[in-house]
ZAGU-878035 format. One record per residue: residue number from 1; x, y, z of N, C-alpha, C in turn; residue in three letters. Coordinates in steps of 0.02 Angstrom, whole numbers, plus 50000, padded with zeros to 5 digits. Example, Ala and Ser with C-alpha at 12.3 -4.5 7.8 and 13.67 -1.06 7.14 Angstrom:
! residues 2
+-------+-------+-------+-------+-------+-------+-------+-------+-------+-------+-------+
| marza |  n_xx |  n_yy |  n_zz | ca_xx | ca_yy | ca_zz |  c_xx |  c_yy |  c_zz | vexba |
+-------+-------+-------+-------+-------+-------+-------+-------+-------+-------+-------+
|     1 | 50660 | 49716 | 50390 | 50615 | 49775 | 50390 | 50660 | 49835 | 50390 |   ala |
|     2 | 50642 | 49888 | 50354 | 50684 | 49947 | 50357 | 50645 | 50002 | 50394 |   ser |
+-------+-------+-------+-------+-------+-------+-------+-------+-------+-------+-------+
END
This chain:
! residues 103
+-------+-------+-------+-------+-------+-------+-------+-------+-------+-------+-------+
| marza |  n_xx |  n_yy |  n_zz | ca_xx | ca_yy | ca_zz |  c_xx |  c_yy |  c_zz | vexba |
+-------+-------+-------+-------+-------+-------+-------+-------+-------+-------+-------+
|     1 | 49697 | 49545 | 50598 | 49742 | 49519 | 50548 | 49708 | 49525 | 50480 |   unk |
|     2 | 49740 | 49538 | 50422 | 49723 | 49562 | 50352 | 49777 | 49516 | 50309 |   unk |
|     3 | 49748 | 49528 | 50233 | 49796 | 49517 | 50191 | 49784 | 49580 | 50160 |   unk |
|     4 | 49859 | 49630 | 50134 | 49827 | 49667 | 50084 | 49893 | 49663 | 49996 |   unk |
|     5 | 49885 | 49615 | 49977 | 49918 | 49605 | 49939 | 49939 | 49647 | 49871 |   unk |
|     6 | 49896 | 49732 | 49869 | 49936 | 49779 | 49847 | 49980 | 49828 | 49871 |   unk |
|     7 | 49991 | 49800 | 49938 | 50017 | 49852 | 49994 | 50073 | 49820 | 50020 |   unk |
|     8 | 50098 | 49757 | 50000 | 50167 | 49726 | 50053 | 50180 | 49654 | 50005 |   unk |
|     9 | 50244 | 49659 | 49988 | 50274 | 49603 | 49930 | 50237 | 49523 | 49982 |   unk |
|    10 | 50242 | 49514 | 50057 | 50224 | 49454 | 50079 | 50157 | 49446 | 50061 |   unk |
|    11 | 50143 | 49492 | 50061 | 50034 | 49486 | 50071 | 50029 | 49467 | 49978 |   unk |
|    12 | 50066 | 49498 | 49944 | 50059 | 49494 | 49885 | 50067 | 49431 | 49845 |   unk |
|    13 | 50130 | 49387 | 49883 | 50141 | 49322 | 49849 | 50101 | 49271 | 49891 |   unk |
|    14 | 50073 | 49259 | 49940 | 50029 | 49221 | 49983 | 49949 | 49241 | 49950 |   unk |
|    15 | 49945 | 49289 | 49927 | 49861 | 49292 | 49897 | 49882 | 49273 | 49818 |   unk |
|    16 | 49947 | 49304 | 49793 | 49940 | 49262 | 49740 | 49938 | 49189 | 49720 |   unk |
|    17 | 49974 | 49172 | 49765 | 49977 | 49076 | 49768 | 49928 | 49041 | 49787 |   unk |
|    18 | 49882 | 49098 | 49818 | 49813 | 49070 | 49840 | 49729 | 49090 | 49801 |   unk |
|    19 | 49755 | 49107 | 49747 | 49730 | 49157 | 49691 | 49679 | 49198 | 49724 |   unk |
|    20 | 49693 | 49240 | 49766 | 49676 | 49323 | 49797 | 49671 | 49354 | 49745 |   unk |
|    21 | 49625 | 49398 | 49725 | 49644 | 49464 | 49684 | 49651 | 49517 | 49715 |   unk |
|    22 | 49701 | 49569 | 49679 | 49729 | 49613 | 49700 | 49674 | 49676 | 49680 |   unk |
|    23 | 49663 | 49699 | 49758 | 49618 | 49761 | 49771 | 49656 | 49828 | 49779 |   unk |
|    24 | 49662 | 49878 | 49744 | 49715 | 49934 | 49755 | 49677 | 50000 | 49755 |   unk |
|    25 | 49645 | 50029 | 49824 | 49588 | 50072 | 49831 | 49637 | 50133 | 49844 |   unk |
|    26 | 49703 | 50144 | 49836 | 49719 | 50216 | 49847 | 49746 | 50214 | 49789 |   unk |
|    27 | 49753 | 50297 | 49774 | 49769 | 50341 | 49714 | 49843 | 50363 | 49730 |   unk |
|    28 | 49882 | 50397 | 49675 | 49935 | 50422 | 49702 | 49974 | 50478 | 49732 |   unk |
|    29 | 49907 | 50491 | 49776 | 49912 | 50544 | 49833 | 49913 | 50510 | 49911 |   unk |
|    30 | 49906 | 50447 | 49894 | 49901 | 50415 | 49966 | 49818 | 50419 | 49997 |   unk |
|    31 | 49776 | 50422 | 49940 | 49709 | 50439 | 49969 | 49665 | 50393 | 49967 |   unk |
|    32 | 49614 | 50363 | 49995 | 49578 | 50337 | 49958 | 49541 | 50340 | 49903 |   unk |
|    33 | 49507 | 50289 | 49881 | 49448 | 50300 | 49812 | 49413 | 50297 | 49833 |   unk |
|    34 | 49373 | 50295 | 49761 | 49292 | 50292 | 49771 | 49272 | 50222 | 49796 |   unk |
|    35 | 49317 | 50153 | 49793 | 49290 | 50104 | 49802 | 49294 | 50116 | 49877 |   unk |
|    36 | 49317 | 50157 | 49935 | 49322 | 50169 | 50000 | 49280 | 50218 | 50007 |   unk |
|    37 | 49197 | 50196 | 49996 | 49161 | 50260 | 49975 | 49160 | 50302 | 50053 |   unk |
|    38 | 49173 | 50260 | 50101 | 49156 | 50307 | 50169 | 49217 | 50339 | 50188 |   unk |
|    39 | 49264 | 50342 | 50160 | 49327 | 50364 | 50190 | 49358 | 50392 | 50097 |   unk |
|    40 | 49323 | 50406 | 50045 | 49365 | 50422 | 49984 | 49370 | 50507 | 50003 |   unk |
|    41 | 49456 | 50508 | 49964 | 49478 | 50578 | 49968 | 49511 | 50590 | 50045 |   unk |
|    42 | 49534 | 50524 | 50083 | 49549 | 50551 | 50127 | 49636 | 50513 | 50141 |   unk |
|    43 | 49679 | 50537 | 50171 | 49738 | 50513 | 50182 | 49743 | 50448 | 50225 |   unk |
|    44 | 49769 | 50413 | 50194 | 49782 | 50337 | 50203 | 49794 | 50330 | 50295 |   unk |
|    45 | 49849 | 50374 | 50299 | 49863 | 50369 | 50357 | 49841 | 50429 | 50398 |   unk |
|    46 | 49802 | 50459 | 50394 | 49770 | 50514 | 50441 | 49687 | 50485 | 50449 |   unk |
|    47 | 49676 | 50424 | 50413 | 49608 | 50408 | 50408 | 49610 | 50365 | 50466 |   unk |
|    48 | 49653 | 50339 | 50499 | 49674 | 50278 | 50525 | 49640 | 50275 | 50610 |   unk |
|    49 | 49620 | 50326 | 50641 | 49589 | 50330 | 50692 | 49491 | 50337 | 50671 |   unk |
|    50 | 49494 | 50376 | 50622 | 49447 | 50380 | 50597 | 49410 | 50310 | 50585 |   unk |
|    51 | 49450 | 50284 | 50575 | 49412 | 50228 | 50537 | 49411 | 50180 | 50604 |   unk |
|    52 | 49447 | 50154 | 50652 | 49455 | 50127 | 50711 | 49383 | 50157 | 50734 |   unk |
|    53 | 49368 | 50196 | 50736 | 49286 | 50256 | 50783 | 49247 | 50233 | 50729 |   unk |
|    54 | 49262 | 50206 | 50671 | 49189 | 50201 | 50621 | 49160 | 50103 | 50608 |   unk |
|    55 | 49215 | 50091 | 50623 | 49232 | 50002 | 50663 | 49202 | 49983 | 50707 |   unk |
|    56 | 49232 | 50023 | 50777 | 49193 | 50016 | 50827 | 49119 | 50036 | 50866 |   unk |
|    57 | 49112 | 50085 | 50820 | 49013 | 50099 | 50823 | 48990 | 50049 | 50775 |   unk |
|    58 | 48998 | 50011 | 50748 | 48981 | 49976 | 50718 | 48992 | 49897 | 50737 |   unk |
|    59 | 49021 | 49893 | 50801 | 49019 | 49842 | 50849 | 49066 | 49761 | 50804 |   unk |
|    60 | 49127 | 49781 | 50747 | 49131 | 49754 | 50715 | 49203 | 49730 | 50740 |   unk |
|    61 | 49232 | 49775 | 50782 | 49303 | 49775 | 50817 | 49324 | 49712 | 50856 |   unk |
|    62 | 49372 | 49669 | 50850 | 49360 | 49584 | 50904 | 49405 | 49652 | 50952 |   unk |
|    63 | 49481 | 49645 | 50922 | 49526 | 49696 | 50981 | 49556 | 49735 | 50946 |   unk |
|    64 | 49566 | 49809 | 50993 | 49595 | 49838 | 50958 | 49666 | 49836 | 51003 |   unk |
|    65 | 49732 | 49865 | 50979 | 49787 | 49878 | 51044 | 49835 | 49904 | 50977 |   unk |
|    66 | 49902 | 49951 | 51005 | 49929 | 49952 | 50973 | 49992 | 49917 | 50946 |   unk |
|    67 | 50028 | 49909 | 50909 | 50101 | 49852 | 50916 | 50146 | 49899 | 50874 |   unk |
|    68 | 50212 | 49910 | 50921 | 50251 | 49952 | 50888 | 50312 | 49909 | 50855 |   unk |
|    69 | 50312 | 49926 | 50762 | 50350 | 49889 | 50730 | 50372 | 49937 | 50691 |   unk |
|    70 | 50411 | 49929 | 50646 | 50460 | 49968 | 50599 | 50419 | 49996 | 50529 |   unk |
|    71 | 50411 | 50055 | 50508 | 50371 | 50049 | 50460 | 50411 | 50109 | 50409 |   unk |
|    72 | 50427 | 50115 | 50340 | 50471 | 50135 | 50294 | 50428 | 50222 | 50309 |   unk |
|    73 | 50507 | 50260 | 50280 | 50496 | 50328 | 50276 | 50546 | 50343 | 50239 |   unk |
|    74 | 50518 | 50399 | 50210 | 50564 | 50420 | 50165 | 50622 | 50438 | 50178 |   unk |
|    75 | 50695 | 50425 | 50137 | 50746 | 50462 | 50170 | 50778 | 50536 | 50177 |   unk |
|    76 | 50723 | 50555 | 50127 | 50737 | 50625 | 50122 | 50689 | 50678 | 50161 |   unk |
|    77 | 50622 | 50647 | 50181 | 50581 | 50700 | 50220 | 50538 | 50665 | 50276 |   unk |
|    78 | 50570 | 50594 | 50272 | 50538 | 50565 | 50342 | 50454 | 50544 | 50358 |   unk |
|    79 | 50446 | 50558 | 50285 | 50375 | 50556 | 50304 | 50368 | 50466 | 50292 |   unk |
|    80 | 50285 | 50462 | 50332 | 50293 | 50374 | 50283 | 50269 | 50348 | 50242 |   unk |
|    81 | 50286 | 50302 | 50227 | 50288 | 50273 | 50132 | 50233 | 50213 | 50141 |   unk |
|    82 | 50186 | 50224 | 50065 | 50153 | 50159 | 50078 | 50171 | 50132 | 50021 |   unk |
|    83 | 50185 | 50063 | 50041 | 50223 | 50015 | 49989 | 50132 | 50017 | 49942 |   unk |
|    84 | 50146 | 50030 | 49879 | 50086 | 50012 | 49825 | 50095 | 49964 | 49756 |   unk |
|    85 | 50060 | 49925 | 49756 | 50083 | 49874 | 49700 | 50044 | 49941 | 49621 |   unk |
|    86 | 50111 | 49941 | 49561 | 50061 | 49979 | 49520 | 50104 | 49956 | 49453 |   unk |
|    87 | 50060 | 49944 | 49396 | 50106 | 49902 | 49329 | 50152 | 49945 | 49337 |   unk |
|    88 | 50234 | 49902 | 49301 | 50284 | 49954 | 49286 | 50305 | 49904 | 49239 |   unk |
|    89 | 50365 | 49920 | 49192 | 50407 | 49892 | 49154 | 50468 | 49902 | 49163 |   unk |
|    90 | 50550 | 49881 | 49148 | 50613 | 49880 | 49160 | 50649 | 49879 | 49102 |   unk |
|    91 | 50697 | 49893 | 49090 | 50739 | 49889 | 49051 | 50808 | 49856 | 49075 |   unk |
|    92 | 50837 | 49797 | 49032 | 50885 | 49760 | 49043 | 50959 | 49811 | 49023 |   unk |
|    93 | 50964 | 49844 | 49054 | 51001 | 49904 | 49025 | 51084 | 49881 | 49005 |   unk |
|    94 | 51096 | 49848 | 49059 | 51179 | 49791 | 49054 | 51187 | 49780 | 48985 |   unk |
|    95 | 51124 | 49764 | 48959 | 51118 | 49707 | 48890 | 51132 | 49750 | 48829 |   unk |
|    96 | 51113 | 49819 | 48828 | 51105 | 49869 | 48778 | 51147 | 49958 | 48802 |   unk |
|    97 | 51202 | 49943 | 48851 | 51223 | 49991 | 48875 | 51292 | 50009 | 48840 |   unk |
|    98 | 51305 | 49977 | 48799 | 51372 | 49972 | 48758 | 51366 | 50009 | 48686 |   unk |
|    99 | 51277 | 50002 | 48652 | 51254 | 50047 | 48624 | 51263 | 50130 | 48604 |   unk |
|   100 | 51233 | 50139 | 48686 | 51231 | 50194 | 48717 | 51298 | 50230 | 48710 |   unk |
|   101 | 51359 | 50188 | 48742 | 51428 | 50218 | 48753 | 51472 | 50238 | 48679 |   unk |
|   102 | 51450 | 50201 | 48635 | 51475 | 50217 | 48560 | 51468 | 50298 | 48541 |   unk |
|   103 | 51407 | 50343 | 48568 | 51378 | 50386 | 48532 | 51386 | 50427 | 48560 |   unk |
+-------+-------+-------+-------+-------+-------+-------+-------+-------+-------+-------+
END
């Protein structure tokens, strides 16, 4: 069990309320960084056995097993998506869209 509160809106408001800081070690290729110095440059989800074999020589594993749950993909090429927390900004567009329609 983990928290990773740049990776899933629940993990995100439970470490924030619990003042967690937010750790965000992939880039936007889905890769790791440099702060994942043993695994940087490598795909998030192709690292994922890799890293299970680099866990368990390292005698650090309580259990491993798998649990099959629902996990997002794209709708256009199926591949899967990792939810990433990254700054953005919005525009109230409702508010200033009447502007727009004049011109």
């Amino acid at each position: 069990m983990h928290l990773a509160p740049a990776y899933g809106e629940d993990d995100y408001w439970l470490c924030r309320r619990n003042e967690i800081g937010l750790v965000n070690p992939v880039d936007d290729k889905g890769q790791f960084t440099a702060e994942v110095s043993d695994f940087a440059g490598q795909n998030v989800h192709e690292a994922n056995p890799v890293i299970i074999k680099f866990l368990k020589a390292r005698g650090v594993v309580v259990k491993d097993e798998t649990i099959e749950h629902a996990y997002p993909h794209c709708w256009r090429c199926r591949t899967p998506l990792i939810y990433r927390a990254i700054d953005a900004w919005y525009f109230k567009v409702e508010a200033i869209k009447e502007r727009f329609a004049r011109h």
